[in-house]
C-alpha angles and dihedrals in degrees: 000000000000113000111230138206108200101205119192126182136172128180094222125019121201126176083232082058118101090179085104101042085051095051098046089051096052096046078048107057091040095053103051082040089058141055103274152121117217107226091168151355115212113197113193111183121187091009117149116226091241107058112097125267084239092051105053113100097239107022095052101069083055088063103052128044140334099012093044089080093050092082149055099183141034109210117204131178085223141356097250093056077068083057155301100229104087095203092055092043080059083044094056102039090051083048088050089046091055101047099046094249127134131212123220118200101198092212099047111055085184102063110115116154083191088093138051102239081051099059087048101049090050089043084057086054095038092059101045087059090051090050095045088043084061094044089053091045081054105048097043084049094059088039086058101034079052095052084045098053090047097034092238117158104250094199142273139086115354107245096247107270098034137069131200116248133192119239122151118255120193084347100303117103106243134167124256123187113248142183107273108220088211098038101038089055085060093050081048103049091038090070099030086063089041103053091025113028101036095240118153120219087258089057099057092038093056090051088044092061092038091063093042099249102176116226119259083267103045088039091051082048099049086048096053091041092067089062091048129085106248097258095052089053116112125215139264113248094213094235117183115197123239135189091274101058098033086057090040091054086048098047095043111109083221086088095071089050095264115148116243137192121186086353096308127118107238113243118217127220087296101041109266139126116272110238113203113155134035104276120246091212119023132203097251087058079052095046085049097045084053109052088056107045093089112087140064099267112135118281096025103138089057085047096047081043093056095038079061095051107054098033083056077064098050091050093047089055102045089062102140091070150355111314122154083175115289108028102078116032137188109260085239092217106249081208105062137122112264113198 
């Protein structure tokens, strides 16, 4: 019996996506329908189609020793779950070749790489994802270079503090970020205890969790769910907060309204960071903060802690020259959009 690998992959994996569970039930039932024997399932979630077989987290120990001996055939819904880089799709048949492997693509019961109208045929296919891989990046580049430009909220997590809300631009309706009544009091309340009451990070989070304060995540998802029929709702995670993420949340530029992206606030055309939303904490709060932190009162090294951290903020923020908080300031745009 021939000794299979069943290999899944998606590009972006929600808990609201069934691309997984399909393709689970269908290796499944093909397997148990052949003559096989299952070594091994990979299950690579949120995995683009252009990043490398040997570089995927679960696939890639199957490639290399000792596993790579455990199978005879990798077993795939569709080719391009193998992958969408058609030069790397060419790598990794000559590497199957070599190495006396097969490929079976479950929806195309003609697919043989054994032959060469075979490999041609695949290479065809292998191409056109490619092709259709590059459309989809540019069109998502100019999606996102257009919400940019018009400081509209693309989508994912709020940053803590703020909320997406619908308005119309340009007659659509879009989503702008705006300050969270709820959120933002926590923000508030967060740096108030920590420059004026001496708490440490450690201290807030634990109250926090205490209290039962849900994560950003956990808080966006409890919001949508109110507008939302009870079996479309999506669970809470259950998310406590720690020391990391809480400091995280205060040091984030995101805070004074700035747009990020991977942690980075985004430059504009001269080099500044894009403000697109009311800041929850502004500089002068972090001038201020900073002018008292020197002195023995009570509390000072939380508040010599926080000071750290929101001035590191600032900093961060103020990337296209010389800042140390305060002396050189965002030009906050008198002719944005407010929400």
């Amino acid at each position: 019996m021939k000794r299979v690998l069943a290999v899944q992959r998606i590009s972006r994996d929600t808990e609201a996506s069934s691309a997984l569970t399909r393709q689970d039930k269908a290796l499944t039932l093909a397997i148990r329908r052949g003559t096989y024997t299952e070594v091994g399932r990979v299950v690579d979630a949120t995995v683009s189609g252009a990043v490398n077989l040997d570089q995927r987290p679960s696939l890639r120990k199957w490639l290399t020793e000792p596993l790579v001996h455990e199978w005879d055939v990798l077993m795939v819904t569709e080719q391009d779950r193998v992958t969408r880089d058609d030069m790397h799709w060419w790598h990794f048949v000559d590497w199957i070749l070599k190495n006396g492997k097969d490929i079976e693509v479950l929806d195309d019961p003609t697919f043989d790489i054994h032959s060469e109208d075979g490999r041609m045929l695949a290479g065809i296919k292998a191409a056109q994802a490619a092709k259709y891989r590059k459309a989809v990046q540019a069109r998502q580049l100019d999606r996102t270079q257009f919400f940019r430009e018009n400081r509209l909220w693309n989508g994912g997590i709020w940053p803590f503090g703020y909320r997406a809300e619908v308005f119309s631009h340009l007659g659509e309706s879009r989503k702008c970020l705006a300050v969270d009544p709820c959120s933002s009091r926590l923000v508030r309340e967060a740096y108030e205890r920590m420059v004026h009451g001496g708490d440490t990070v450690y201290a807030v989070a634990r109250d926090w969790n205490a209290r039962g304060v849900p994560s950003a995540r956990d808080h966006q998802r409890r919001e949508q769910n109110k507008d939302l029929p009870e079996h479309e709702r999506r669970p809470e995670k259950g998310t406590v907060w720690s020391v990391t993420p809480l400091r995280n949340m205060l040091r984030s530029p995101a805070l004074m309204g700035v747009m990020m992206h991977r942690s980075e606030p985004v430059l504009d055309a001269e080099g500044q960071p894009v403000v697109w939303a009311d800041p929850i904490l502004t500089p002068e709060e972090q001038r201020s903060r900073t002018r008292s932190s020197p002195g023995g009162a009570r509390g000072s090294p939380g508040r010599a802690r926080a000071g750290a951290l929101l001035c590191s903020a600032w900093s961060s923020a103020c990337v296209a020259g010389p800042c140390m908080c305060g002396i050189r300031r965002i030009a906050w745009p008198t002719e944005r959009r407010l929400c």
